[in-house]
N, C-alpha and C positions, 0 to 999 in steps of 0.2 A: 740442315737448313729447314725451319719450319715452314711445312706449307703453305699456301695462300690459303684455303677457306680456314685454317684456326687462324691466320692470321685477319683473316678479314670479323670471324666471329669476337676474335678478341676486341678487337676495337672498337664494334657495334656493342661491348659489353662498357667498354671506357666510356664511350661518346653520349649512350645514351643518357639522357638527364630531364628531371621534371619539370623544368623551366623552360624545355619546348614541347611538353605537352600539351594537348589543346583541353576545354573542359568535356567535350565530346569523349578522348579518349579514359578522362579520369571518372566520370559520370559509369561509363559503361566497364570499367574495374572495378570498382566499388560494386556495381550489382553482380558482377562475377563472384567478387567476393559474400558478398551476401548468399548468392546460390550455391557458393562451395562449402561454407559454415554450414548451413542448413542440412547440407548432405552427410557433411563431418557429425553433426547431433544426430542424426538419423540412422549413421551407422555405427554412433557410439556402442551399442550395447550388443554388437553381432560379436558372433564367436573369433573370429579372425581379431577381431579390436581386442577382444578380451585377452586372446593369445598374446597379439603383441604387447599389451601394457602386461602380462605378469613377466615377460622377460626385458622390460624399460625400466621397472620395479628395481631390477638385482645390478642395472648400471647404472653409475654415476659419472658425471664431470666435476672436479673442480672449477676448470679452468673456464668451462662454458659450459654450466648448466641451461636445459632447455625444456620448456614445460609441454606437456602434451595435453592438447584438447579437450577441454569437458575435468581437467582433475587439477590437483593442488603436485600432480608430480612430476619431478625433476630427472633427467636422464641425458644420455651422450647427445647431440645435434644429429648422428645419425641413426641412434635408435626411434629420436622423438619424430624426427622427420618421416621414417616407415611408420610409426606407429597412426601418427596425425591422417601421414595420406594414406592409409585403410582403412581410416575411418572415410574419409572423402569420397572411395573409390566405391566403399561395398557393396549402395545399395544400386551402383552403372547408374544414377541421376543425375551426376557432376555433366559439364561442357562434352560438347563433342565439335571437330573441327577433322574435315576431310577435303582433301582436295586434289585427286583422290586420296593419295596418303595421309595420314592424322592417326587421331587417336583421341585424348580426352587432355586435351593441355594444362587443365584445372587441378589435375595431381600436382603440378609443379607447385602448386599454392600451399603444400605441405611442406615443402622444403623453406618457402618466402614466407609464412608464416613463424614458423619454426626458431626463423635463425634472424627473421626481426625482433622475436621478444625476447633471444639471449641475447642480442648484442644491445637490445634498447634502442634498433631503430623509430627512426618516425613513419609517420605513416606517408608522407613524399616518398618516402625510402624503398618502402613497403611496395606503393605503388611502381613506382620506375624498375625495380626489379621484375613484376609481373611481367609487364610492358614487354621487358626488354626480352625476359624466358620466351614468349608469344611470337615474338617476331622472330627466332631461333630454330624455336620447335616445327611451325608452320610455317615459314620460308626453307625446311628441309624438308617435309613434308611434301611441300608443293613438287619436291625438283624426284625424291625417291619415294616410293608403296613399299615399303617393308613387310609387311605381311604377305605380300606377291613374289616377295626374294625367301622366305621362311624364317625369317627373325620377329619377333614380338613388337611393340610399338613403343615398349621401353627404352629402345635401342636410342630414340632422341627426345624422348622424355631426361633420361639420364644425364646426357649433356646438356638439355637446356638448364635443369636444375643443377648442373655445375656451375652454369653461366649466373644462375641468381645469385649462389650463394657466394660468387668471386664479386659479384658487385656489391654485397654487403661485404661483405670480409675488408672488401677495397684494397682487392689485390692489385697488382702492376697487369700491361700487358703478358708479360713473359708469362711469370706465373698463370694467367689465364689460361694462354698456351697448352701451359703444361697438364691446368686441369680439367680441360678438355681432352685432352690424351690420354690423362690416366681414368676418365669417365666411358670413355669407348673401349679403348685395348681391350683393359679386364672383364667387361661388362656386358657382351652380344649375348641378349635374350631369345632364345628359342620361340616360332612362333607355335609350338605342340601346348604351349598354351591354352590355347583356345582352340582346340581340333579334341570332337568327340563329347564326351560328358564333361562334363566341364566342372572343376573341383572350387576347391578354396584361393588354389593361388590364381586363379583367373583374377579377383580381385587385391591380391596382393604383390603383381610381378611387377606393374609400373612402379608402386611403394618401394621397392626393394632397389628398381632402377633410379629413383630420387632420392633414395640413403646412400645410395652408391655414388650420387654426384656431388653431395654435400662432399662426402668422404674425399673425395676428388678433388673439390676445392680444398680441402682442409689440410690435405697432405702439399696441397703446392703451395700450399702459405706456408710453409715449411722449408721451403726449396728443396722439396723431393722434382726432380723431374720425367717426363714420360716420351717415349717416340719421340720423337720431333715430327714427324710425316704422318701420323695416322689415317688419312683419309687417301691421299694418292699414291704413296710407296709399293714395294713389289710386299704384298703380303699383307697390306693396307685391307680399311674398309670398303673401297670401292672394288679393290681387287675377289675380294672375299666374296662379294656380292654379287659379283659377275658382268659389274659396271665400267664403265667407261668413266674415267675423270671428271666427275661434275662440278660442274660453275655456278656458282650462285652469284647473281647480279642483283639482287633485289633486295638487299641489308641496306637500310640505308635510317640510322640513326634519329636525322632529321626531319623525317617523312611525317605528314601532318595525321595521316589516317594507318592506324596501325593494326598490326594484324589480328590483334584479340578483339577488335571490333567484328572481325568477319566469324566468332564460333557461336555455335548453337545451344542453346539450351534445352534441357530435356524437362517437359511435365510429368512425365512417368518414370518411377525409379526401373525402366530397363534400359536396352542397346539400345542405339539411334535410329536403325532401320528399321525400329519396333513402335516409335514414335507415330508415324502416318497411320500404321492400320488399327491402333491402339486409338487414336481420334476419332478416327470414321469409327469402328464398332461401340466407342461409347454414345456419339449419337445415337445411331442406329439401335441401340439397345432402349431410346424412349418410344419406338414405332412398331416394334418385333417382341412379343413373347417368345422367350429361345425356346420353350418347349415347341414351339408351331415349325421349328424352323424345320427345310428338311434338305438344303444342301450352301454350303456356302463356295464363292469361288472367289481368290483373291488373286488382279494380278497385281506385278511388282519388277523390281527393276535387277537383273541378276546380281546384283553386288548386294543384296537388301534381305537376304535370310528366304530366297526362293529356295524349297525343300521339297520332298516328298519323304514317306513312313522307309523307302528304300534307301535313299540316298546318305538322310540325315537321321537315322532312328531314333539317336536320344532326342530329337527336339520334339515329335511325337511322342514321346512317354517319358517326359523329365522328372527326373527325382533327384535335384542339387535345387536350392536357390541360383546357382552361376548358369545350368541349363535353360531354368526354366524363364529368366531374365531375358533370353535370347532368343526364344521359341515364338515365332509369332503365330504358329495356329494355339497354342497352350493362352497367350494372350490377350485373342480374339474372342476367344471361347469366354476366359473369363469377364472380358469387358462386356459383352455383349450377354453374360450370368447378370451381373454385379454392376454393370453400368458405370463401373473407373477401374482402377491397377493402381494398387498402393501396395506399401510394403506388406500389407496382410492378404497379399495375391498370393506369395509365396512363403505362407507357411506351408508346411507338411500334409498336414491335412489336405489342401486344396489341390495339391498333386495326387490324389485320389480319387475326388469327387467327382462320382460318376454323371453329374451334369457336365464336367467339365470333356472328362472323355470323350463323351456321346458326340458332343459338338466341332471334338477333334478330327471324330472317322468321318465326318460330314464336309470335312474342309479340303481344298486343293488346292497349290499356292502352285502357279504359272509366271513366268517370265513376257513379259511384254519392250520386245528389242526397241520400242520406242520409247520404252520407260530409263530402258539402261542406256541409251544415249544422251538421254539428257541427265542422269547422273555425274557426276555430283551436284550440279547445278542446281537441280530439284531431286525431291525426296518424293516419287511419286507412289502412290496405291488406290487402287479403285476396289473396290469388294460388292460384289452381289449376293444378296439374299434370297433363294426362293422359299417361300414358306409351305407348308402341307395344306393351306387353303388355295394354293395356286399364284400369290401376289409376288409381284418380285420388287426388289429393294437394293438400288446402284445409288453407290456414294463414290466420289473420291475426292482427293487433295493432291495437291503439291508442295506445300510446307508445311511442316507440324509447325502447331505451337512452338515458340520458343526460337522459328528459323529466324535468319535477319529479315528475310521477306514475310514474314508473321511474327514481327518481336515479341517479345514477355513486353506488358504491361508494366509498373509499379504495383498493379493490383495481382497480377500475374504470379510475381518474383515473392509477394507478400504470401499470396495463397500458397502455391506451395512450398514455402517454409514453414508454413501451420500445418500443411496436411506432412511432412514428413518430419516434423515433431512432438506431434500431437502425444499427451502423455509424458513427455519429457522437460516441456516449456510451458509456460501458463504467456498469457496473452501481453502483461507488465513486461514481463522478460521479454519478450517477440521484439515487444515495442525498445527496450532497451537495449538490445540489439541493433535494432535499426535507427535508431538514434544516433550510435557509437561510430557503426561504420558509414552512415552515413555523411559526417564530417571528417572521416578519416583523415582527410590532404590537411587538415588543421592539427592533426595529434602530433605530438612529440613522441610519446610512444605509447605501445599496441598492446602494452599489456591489461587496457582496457575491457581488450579485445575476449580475450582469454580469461579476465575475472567473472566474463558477463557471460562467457558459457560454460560457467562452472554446472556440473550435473552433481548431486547431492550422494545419488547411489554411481560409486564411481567401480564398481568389481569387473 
């Protein structure tokens, strides 16, 4: 007998429909979607992207070809789908949503992207699936912290992106069911992930967990079936975890304010707990010559990348893009160099830069247990400066840019999509883009979408 929470996820994937959404929540998809494109261009041309399109290259579909991002080429729904979301993921720019548990729910938009413009959805289509991924991902989030149990954050990435592509597919409940269980069973991501230096698949595990839930759906439109019990049985998900049977009461199809409304945007292509201090030192860097400086002290909330050279040594001396993304003294330094953090924070070079180092051994990054209880709620950081002429310099915040209690602007969302395109997009295009998605809920289909981020050098 299948459980109640697939049985309850399945029906929250049938029920949901775009004729009870409000414009509140279709306004605020459409800009998700705009921040997620933007990140997809921007991580077009990294090596991991490169990787996955020469092995999308050598597969084909008949049956459902599916186009990847940025090019003219055709591959299986689940190669395109990992390929698309490592382009989305690379540069850590994409959503973030914790509560405490989350992750970055905006990968899902590679699978819903994906497998709208094989099937020739519309863009109501397009959107209700988002919607519905969101209210999945994040109402399991809310109830389990997977990174706190040692599993990846893919773990409900992967099902919610099974859940998208069964309501494109327009599958039955059962089948749902089913591809929800064979998205979990085979699929529990390690969270060694992100523990230590931090490699390439740091930006391609969640990818891998949303090719995984297409694949999931795609075999239960098949009538393959899975477990029936995955989440409470003896040897179950929750068992595995060391959980007790969790209940989820808060799926509710109908519900006027939905849960993609509550995730975060990020201004800077790093982690989210890199956000806050990554603000405050780019003010701070129009008041401060870094060479004057002579000691910096940042506190912050213990969930939020507090470190020391002992604790966490590679974030002290990062040599990856995926470390140095995470590093908030490597960060500060440079914000506080360079006056922002754009993807030319992390080239190679600048993991060198002995302006950058200097400013690293001068940094110490403290926990403030008033910070960490109001976590997740607020994103706090406060940073001191004391300079070599004796002056000192206190900033702090509680939501970066991008929080829902500091929304992106339209001027915002605009901005950086230019600053993480720059070189790839001319200004026509930006606008044409935003033109497209902008009336999205009116398109019939999305392949608009996809001819308007055609990239010319596609290698």
């Amino acid at each position: 007998m299948t459980d109640v929470l697939s049985k309850q996820i399945a029906q929250h994937v049938i029920e949901t429909n775009y004729t009870e959404l409000d414009i509140e929540t279709v306004e605020h998809v459409k800009k998700t979607l705009i921040d997620t494109v933007s990140c997809a261009i921007g991580g077009f041309h990294s090596l991991p992207a490169q990787f996955a399109r020469t092995i999308s290259k050598s597969e084909t579909s008949s049956s459902l070809p599916s186009r990847i991002i940025g090019t003219d080429i055709y591959t299986t729904p689940e190669m395109a789908s990992f390929t698309n979301t490592v382009m989305i993921r690379y540069l850590d720019c994409n959503d973030s949503y914790f509560s405490p548990g989350g992750g970055h729910p905006s990968d899902m938009i590679g699978a819903a992207l994906t497998l709208a413009q094989s099937l020739n959805a519309s863009g109501q289509d397009l959107i209700t699936s988002i919607v519905l991924g969101y209210d999945i991902f994040c109402t399991l989030s809310d109830e389990v912290v997977v990174n706190e149990l040692g599993w990846d954050q893919g773990l409900f990435l992967g099902l919610s992106a099974a859940c998208i592509a069964s309501k494109l597919l327009g599958l039955s409940k059962t089948q749902i069911e089913n591809a929800v269980s064979l998205s979990l069973v085979p699929n529990l991501p390690l969270g060694v992930t992100r523990v230590g230096e931090l490699s390439m698949w740091k930006g391609c595990a969640t990818a891998n967990a949303v090719k995984s839930g297409v694949f999931a759906a795609r075999l239960a439109q098949t009538g393959l079936t899975g477990p029936e019990n995955p989440f409470a049985s003896p040897r179950g998900l929750w068992e595995q975890m060391g959980l007790p049977n969790i209940e989820i009461n808060e799926l509710n199809a109908h519900a006027r304010v939905r849960k993609i409304q509550q995730n975060i945007f990020k201004y800077f292509p790093s982690q989210i707990h890199t956000q806050s201090p990554i603000g405050i030192a780019c003010e701070l860097s129009t008041k401060i010559t870094h060479t004057n400086i002579e000691n910096i002290k940042i506190l912050s909330y213990k969930q939020g990348g507090v470190s020391s050279p002992l604790s966490q040594p590679e974030k002290w001396n990062p040599t990856t893009r995926e470390t140095a993304d995470h590093s908030i003294p490597y960060l500060v330094a440079a914000a506080l160099i360079d006056g922002t953090v754009n993807p030319l924070t992390f080239s190679e070079p600048n993991f060198s830069r002995e302006s950058i180092k200097g400013l690293m051994k001068k940094t110490t990054i403290n926990e403030l247990p008033e910070f960490s209880q109001k976590y997740p709620n607020e994103y706090n950081c406060n940073i001191e400066i004391k300079t070599k002429s004796g002056e000192k310099f206190r900033q702090g915040i509680s939501f970066p840019k991008g929080h829902k209690s500091n929304p992106f602007t339209n001027e915002d969302v605009e901005s950086k999509f230019t600053n993480l395109t720059t070189g790839i997009m001319n200004k026509k295009r930006l606008n044409h883009i935003f033109a497209i998605l902008g009336k999205l809920e009116k398109s019939s289909s999305i392949n608009d979408i996809f001819d308007a981020v055609k990239i010319t050098d596609t290698n």
